[in-house]
N, C-alpha and C positions, 0 to 999 in steps of 0.2 A: 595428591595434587602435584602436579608435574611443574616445575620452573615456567616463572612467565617466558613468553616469548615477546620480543619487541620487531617492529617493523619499520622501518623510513623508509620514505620518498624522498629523494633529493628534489627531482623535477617541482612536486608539491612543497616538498621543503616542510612536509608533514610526516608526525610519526604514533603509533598507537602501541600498547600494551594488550594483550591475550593472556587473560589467566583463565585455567580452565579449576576452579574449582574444588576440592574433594567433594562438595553437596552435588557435581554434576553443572552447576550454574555459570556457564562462559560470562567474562568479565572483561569488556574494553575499555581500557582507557587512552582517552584521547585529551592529551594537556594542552592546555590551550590560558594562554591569557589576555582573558577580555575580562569585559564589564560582567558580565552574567555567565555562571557555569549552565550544564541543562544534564540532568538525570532523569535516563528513561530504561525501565521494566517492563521487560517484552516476553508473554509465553505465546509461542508458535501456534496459537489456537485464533480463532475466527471466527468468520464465516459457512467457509468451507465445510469444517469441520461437524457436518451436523449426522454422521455415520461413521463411530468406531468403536473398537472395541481396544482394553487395556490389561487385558491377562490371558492374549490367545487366540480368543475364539473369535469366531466371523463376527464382524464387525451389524452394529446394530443401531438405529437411529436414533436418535433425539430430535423433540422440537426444533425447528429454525428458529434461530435468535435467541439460544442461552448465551454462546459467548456475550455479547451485548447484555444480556441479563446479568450476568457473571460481573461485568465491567462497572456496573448501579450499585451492585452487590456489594462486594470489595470497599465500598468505601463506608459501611457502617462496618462497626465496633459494637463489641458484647456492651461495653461498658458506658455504650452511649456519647463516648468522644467523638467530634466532629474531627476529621482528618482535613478537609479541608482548611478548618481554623487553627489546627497545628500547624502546617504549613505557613499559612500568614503569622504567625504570630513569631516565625521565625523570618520571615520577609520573604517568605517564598509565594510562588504562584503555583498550583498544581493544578494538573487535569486530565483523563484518559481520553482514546478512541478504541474502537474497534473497526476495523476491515475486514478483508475478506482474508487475509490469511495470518492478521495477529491480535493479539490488543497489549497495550501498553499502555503504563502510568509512568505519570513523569512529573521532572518538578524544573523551574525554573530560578535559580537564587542566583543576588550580587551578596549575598553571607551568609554563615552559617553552612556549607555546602555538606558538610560531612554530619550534622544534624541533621539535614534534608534526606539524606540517601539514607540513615539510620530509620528515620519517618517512614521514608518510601519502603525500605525491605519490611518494618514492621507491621504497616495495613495491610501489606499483600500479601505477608504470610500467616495472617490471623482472620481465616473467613469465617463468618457468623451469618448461617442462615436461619430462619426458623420459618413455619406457615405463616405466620400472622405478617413481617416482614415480605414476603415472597408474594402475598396478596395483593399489600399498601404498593412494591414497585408495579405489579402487572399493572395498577391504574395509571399511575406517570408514564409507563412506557406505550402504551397502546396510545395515548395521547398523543406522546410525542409520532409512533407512526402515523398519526390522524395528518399532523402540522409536517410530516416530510411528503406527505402527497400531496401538499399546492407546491414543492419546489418543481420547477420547472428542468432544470440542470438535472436535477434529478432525479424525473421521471424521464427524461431523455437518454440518460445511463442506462437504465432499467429495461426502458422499452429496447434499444440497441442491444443489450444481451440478451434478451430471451428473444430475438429475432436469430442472431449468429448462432448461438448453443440452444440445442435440444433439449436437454434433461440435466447441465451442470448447475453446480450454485452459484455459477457468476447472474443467473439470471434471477436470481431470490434477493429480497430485501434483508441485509444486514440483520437489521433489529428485528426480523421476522414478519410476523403476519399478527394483527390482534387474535385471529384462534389461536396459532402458534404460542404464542407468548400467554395466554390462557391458559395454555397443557403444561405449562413449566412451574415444576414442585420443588420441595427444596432437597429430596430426594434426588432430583433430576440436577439442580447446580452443585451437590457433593459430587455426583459420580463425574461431572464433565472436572471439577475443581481438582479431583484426584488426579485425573486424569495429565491433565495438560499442564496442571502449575506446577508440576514438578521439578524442581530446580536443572533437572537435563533436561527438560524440553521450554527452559529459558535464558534468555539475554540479559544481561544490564550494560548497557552502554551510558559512560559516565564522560562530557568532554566539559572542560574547563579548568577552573583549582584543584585537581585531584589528581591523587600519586599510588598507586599500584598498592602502595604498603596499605595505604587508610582504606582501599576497596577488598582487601583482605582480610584488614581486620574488622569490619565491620561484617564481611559476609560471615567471615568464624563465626562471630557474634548472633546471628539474627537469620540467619539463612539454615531451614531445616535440612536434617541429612535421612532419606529413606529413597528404600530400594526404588529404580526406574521403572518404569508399567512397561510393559511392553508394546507400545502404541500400536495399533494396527489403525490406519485411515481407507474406512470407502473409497472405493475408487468409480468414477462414475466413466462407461465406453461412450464416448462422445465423434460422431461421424465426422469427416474433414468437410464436409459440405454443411452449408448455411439451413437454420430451419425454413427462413421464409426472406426475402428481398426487401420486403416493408413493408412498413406498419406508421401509424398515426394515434395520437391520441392528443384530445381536447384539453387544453385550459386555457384560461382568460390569460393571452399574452399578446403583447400589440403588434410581433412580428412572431410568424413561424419560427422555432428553433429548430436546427436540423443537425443530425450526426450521421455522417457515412463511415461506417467499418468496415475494416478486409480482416476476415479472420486467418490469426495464422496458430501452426503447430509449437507453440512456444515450449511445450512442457517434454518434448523428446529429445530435447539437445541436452550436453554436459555443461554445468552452469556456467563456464565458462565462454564456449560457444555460444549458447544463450544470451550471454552479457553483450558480447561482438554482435550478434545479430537483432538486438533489438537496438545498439547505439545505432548500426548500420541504416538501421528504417528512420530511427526519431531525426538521425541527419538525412535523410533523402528526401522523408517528408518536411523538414525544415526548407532543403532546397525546393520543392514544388509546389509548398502551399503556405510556407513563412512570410513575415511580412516583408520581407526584401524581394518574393519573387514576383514572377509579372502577372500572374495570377491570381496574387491577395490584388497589388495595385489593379489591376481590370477590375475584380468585384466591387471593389469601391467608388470608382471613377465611373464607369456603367451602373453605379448604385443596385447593382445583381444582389451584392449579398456584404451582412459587416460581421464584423466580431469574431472574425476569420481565424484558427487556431488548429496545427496540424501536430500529432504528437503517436506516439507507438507505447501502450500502455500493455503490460505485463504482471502478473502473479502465480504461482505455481505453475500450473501447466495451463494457462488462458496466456493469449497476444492477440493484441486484435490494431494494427492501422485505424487511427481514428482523426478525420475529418470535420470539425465542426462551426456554427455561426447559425445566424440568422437572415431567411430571406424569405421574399415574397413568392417564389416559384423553386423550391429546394429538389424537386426532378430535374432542375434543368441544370441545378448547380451540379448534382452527382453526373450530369452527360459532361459538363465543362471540363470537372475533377478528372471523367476518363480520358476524357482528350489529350491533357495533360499529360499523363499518365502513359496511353499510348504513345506519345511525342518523345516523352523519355525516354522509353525501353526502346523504340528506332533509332531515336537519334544519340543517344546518352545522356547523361546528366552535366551540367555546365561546371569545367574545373574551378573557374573562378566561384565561382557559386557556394560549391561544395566547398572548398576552401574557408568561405566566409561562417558558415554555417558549423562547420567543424570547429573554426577558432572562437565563435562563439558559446558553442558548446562550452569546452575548454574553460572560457574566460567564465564561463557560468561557476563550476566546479570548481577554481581557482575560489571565488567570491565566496563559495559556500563556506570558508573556512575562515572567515569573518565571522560569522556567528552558531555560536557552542550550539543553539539548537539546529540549524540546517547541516553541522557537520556533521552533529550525533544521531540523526536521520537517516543521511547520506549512508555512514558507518550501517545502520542497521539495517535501511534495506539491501543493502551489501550483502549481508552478515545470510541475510534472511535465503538469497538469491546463490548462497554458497559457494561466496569470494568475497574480496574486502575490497574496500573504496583507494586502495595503491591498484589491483585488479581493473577496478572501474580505472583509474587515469591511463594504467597502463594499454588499454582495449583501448582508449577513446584516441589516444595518438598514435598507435598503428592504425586506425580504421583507413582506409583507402578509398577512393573512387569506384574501384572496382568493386571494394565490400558493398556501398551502397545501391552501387548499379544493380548486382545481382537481386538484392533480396526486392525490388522493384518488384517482378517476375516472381518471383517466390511467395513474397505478403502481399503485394495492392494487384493481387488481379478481380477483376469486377465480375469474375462467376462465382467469386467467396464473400461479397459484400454485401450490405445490405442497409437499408435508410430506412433512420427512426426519425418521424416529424412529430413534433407536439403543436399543433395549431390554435388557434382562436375558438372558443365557444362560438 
């Protein structure tokens, strides 16, 4: 294990700890004192991940939706202890997710915090499958994807990527498919468990009462030490053009929901440029479709369109400009959007505007380190995107007018877009 390394911000006036481990398991700590600490346990598996191989050879599939199945998993015990009521009983709140490029357990505590991280390294690194087990989840989880297909939000996500992307898994459901999730053995969650939970292709990011020393000793303690697999990830050839311009799909909803995407190359830049070019978009689309420009105010006052929300959403190698709300006529809002759109790339973008947009940014980031869970997020998708949240401030107040202008032209042009509508039965 090599000497921590420590970092400050003046500007932030914040500062984090990097321990890298002998188990392999990178370790941030970020001190902070508030009310509530927040620990979270991240292995770099997902979604995505539904094609590799970990000793070599060409990479081979898995069902979609073991990480997810993995995430269910994880939290029974050989011994029949609930981990959950371990957590409370220490006054904590625990609870995981999965996405498309991790999943993480985490815990929230106002005490006890170094009991909690003890909790949390010990159910994640003691998985217990069996058949009979593996069975009982496949019935809770198919359910659960029963009840995610009346979300609305969420069938609009859905439909928008498997309009932009061809054959990637941004266009697959998380938790998989009910046959998917049928084909998943417990054979099948060892080989993905081996694989990916190996303390070098995981995170703990720890922000509140905690000190470098007690994350060390505790990892000594409870964090296994064995050889790193040699991951090998699928990689799926994905064309820079859109599959299809748009699409609709039905549910009882009293107004159209609509999302316009501009797909862009996010996954070819150095993650650094990456970080500069997607704050560049989330500020341009802040200036032309936020709620300060004249464009939300029109939608609302013409009663075109509400619930108006612009933002540049990235993960490995997916970026897509995304556009959304609800209206009665959402073709006409995507001709508005290009108007817009084209009006900027002629004429540029408004200094003062851009200005506003940027400092609000800023003023956001600043806020997030009020609380131990939005900074220990911050820090990990940071962590995840292959730079740290000093990286993020530092990118956000160089970014320039100029940086936004260009990627205008580069992300939001309207022969890479494409509209997902969810309408009325």
């Amino acid at each position: 294990m090599n000497g921590p390394i420590r970092r400050y911000d003046p500007y932030l006036d914040e500062e984090y700890t990097l321990i890298r481990h002998e188990s392999g398991l990178k370790i941030y700590v970020i001190p902070k004192k508030l009310s509530a600490s927040y620990g979270v346990l991240t292995a770099a598996y997902g979604s995505f991940d539904n094609c590799f191989s970990a000793g070599g050879e060409e990479p081979s599939p898995v069902p979609m939706g073991v990480a997810h199945f993995l995430e269910h998993k994880l939290f029974e015990n050989e011994d029949g202890r609930d981990t959950s009521a371990a957590f409370a009983e220490l006054g904590a709140f625990s609870n995981a997710y999965t996405s498309f490029d991790r999943t993480s357990y985490l815990f929230a505590a106002t005490e006890n915090e170094n009991a909690c991280l003890r909790e949390l390294l010990s159910f994640v690194y003691a998985p217990y499958f069996t058949e009979e087990s593996v069975r009982r989840e496949q019935k809770i989880i198919t359910e659960e994807i029963r009840m995610g297909q009346d979300s609305p939000s969420r069938r609009r996500f859905m439909l928008l990527s498997s309009l932009l992307y061809h054959d990637h898994p941004i266009a697959e459901e998380i938790a998989g498919t009910e046959e998917s999730v049928l084909a998943i053995t417990a054979d099948t969650l060892r080989r993905c468990y081996d694989a990916f939970y190996a303390p070098s292709n995981m995170i703990l990011t720890l922000c509140g009462r905690f000190t470098p020393e007690e994350a060390i000793c505790a990892a000594d303690e409870l964090v296994p030490r064995r050889p790193a697999p040699v991951l090998r990830r699928g990689t799926v050839s994905e064309p820079p053009e859109v599959k299809a311009s748009c699409g609709r799909r039905d549910l009882p909803v009293s107004k159209p929901l609509f999302a316009l995407g501009f797909k862009d190359r996010a996954g070819e830049l150095p993650p650094r440029e990456a970080l500069s070019r997607g704050l560049a978009a989330s500020v341009a689309a802040e200036v032309l479709f936020g709620s300060t420009s004249p464009f939300f105010s029109r939608m609302l006052e013409e009663n075109l369109a509400e619930g108006i929300a612009a933002s540049y959403f990235s993960v490995r190698d997916v970026g897509m400009g995304v556009l959304t709300g609800s209206a009665d006529e959402p073709e006409r809002i995507r001709e508005e959007a290009f108007a817009v759109l084209e009006r900027a790339k002629r004429e540029g973008l408004d200094p003062a505007a851009f200005a506003r947009a940027k400092k609000g940014q800023l003023s956001d980031l600043i806020r997030s380190f009020n609380s131990a869970e939005e900074a220990g997020e911050l820090s990990l998708d940071c962590v995840l995107c292959g730079c740290d949240f000093i990286d993020y401030a530092n990118a956000l107040r160089a970014l320039s007018p100029e940086d936004a202008q260009r990627v205008l032209s580069e992300i939001f042009d309207p022969a890479c877009s494409a509209l997902a509508v969810i309408g009325r039965k």
